[in-house]
C-alpha positions in Angstrom: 20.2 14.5 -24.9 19.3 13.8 -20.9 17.3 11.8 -19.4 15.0 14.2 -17.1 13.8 11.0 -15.0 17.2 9.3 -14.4 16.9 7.2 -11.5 20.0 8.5 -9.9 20.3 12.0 -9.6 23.9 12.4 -9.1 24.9 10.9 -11.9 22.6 13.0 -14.2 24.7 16.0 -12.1 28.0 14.1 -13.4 26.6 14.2 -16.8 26.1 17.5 -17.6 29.2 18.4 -15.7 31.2 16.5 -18.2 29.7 17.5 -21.0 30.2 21.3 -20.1 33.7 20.3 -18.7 34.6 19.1 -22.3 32.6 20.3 -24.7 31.3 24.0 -25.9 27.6 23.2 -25.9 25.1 25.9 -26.6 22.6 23.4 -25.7 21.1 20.9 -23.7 18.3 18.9 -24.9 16.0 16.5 -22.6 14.1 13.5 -23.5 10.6 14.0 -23.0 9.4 16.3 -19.6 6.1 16.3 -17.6 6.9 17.0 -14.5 7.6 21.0 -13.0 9.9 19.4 -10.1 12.3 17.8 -13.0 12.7 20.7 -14.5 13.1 22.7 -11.8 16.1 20.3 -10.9 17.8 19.9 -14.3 17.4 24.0 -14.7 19.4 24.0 -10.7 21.6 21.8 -12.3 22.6 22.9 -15.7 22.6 26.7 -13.3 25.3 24.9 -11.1 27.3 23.8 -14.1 27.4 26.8 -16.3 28.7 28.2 -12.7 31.6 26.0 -12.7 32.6 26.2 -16.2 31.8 29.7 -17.2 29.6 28.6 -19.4 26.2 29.5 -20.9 24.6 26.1 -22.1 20.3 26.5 -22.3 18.2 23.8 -21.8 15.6 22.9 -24.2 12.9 21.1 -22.4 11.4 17.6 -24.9 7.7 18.3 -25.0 5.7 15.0 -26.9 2.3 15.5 -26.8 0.2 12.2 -25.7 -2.6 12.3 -27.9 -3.6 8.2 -27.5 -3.5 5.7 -24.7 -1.2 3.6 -26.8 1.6 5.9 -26.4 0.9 6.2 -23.0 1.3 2.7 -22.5 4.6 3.1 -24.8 5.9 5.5 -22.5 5.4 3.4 -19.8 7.0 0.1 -21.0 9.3 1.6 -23.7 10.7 4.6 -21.6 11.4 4.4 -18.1 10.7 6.9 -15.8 9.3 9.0 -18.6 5.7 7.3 -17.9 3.5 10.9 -17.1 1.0 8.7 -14.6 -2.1 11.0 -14.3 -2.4 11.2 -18.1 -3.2 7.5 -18.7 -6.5 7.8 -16.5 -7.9 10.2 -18.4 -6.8 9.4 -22.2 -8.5 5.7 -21.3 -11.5 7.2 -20.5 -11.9 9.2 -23.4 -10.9 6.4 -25.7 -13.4 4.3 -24.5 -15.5 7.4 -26.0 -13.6 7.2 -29.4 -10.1 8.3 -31.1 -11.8 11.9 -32.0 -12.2 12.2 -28.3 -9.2 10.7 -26.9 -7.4 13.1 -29.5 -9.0 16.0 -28.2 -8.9 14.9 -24.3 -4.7 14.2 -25.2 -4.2 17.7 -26.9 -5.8 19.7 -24.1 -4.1 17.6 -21.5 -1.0 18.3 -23.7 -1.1 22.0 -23.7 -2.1 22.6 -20.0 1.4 20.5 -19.2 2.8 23.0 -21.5 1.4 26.2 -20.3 2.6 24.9 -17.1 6.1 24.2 -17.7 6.0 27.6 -19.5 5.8 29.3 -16.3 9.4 27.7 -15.1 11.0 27.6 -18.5 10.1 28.5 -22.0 12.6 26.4 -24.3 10.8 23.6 -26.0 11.6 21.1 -29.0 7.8 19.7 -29.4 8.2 16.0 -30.1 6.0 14.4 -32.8 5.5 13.8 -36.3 1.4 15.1 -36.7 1.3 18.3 -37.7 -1.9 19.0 -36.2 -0.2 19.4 -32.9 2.3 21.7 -33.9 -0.5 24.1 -35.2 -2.2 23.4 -31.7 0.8 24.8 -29.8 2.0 28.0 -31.7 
């Protein structure tokens, strides 16, 4: 697992350098994503260090659907960095209006990050335990 938002930058590079340098990984999985410039780095990255090593690790991009302003606000305290800012606005607006519509204004927010990110990479584990939003994403 890495950490798509770590603060410093080089040391994520160090990271996945080691673990290609010593380990055959088909595989690299990140911790949540919503942001296109950190993918674009870690798939510059991971492009740089499959390079090195003669090595042909994918990345599998975390996807978890916000469909509340509570995990929002876990994001933002629990996870560092990981805190998606523009979402929050809009899922506390649309609780004030009630969980069906916070739900619904989290989904669609939710799958316009992921048709976006689609368009730079398209390897996803989708992060959450309601199955309603795996249906909404295949």
């Amino acid at each position: 697992m890495i950490n798509s938002y770590a603060n410093n930058k080089d040391t994520l590079i160090n990271k996945i350098d080691k673990k290609l340098s010593t380990h055959s990984i088909d595989a690299l999985f990140t911790q949540p994503v919503y942001c296109r410039r950190s993918v674009e780095f870690l798939l510059k990255t991971l492009d740089r260090a499959n390079d090195k090593h003669s090595t042909n690790t994918a990345l599998v991009l975390g996807l978890f659907p916000m469909l509340s302003c509570k995990t929002a606000i876990f994001l933002r305290d629990k996870l560092p960095g990981v805190y998606p800012k523009p979402l929050d606005k809009k899922l506390e607006s649309a609780s004030s209006q009630g969980r069906k519509e916070e739900k619904k204004v989290g989904l669609e927010l939710s799958l316009n990050l992921f048709e976006r990110l689609q368009k730079v990479h398209n390897k996803f584990h989708l992060m959450s335990k309601n199955p309603s939003v795996f249906k909404a994403f295949v």
